[in-house]
N, C-alpha and C positions, 0 to 999 in steps of 0.2 A: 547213557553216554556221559562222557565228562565235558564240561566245556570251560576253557581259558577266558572267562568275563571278569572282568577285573583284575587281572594281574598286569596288562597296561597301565589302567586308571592307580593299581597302590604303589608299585614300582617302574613308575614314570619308565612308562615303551612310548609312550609321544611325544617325545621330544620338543618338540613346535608348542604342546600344549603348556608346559614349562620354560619356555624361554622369555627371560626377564626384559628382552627387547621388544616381545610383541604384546600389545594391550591386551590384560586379561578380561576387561569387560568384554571385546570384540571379539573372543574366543568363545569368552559361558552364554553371549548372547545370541543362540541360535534361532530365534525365530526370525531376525531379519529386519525386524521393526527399528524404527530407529526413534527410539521414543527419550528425550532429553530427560522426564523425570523417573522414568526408571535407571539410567545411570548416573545422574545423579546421587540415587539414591544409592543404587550401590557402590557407587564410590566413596561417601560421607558415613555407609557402612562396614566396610572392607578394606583392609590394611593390606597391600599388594605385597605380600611378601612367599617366595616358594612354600613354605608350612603352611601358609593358613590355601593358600592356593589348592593344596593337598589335602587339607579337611576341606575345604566347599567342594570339592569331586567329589570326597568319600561322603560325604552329608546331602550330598544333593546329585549326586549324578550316577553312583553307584544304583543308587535306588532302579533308577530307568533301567540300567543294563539289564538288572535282574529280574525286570519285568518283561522286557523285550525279548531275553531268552526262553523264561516260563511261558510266553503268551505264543511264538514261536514253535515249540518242543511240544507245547500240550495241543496247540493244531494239528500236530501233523502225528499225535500218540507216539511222544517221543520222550521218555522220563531220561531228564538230564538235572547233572549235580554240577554244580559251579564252585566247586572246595576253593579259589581263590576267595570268597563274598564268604566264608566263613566267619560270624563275626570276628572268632579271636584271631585269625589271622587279618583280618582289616584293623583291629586294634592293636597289633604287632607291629603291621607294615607303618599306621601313621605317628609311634613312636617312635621307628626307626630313624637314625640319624641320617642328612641327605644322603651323605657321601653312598651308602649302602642302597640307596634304591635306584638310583641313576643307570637309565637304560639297562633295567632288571637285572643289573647286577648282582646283587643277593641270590635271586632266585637260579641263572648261572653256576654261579660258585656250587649254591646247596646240590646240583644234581649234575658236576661236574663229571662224576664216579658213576654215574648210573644212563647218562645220554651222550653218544656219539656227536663230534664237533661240530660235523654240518647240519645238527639239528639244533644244539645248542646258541651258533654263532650265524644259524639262516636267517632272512630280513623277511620280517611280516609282507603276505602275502595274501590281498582279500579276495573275497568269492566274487565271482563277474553271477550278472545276470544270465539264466538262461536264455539262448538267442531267440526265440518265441516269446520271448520279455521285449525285446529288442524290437528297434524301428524295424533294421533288416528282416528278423522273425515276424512280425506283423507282414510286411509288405507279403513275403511266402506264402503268407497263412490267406491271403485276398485274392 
């Protein structure tokens, strides 16, 4: 199977995760902890600006994706290719000048001729749990 990991995280589809109004420590800091000298640190290390915000994804956060689909895909014997996480396309993407990757634009354009509009211009839509995942599906299952 093919799967779309990383063409969010190079050509900025999260919007929220690049906007220059919300703090990017409070964004990259997902464990919750609220620990002063690790943001300190990262702040007296990290230049806030959209390009470098774009390599610490590609250097640090890409990595995870492509681990959580391989660790995923090979549980359930499932060989899947992630041709976004290709290097040389992740070293394409984080040359790319902004204007070109802004809400995957690039990526749009490039397959403008070969995908119908409502697939091109449809708004990300993620998986729900199966209801047996669920409170509701538990209580069923009692």
């Amino acid at each position: 199977l093919f799967d779309g990991a990383g063409s969010y995280e190079l050509f900025v589809g999260y919007s929220w995760r690049y906007d220059k109004t919300k703090d990017y420590y409070s964004i990259v800091n997902r464990t919750g902890v609220n620990d002063k000298l690790c943001e300190e640190l990262f702040r007296d290390s990290f230049s806030d600006t959209l390009e470098n915000r774009f390599k610490f994804d590609a250097e640090y956060f890409l990595e995870g994706v492509l681990l959580v689909v391989d660790k995923l895909s090979m549980a359930h014997t499932i060989e899947v290719r992630v041709p976004f996480l290709d290097n040389n396309l992740v070293d394409f993407a984080l040359n790319l000048p902004n204007e070109f990757k802004n809400n995957k634009l690039i990526l749009k354009d490039a397959f403008k001729n070969w995908l119908p509009d409502e697939i091109l211009n449809n708004k990300k839509t993620g998986f729900t749990s199966p209801e047996v995942l669920t409170k509701k599906g538990n209580q069923a299952l009692n």
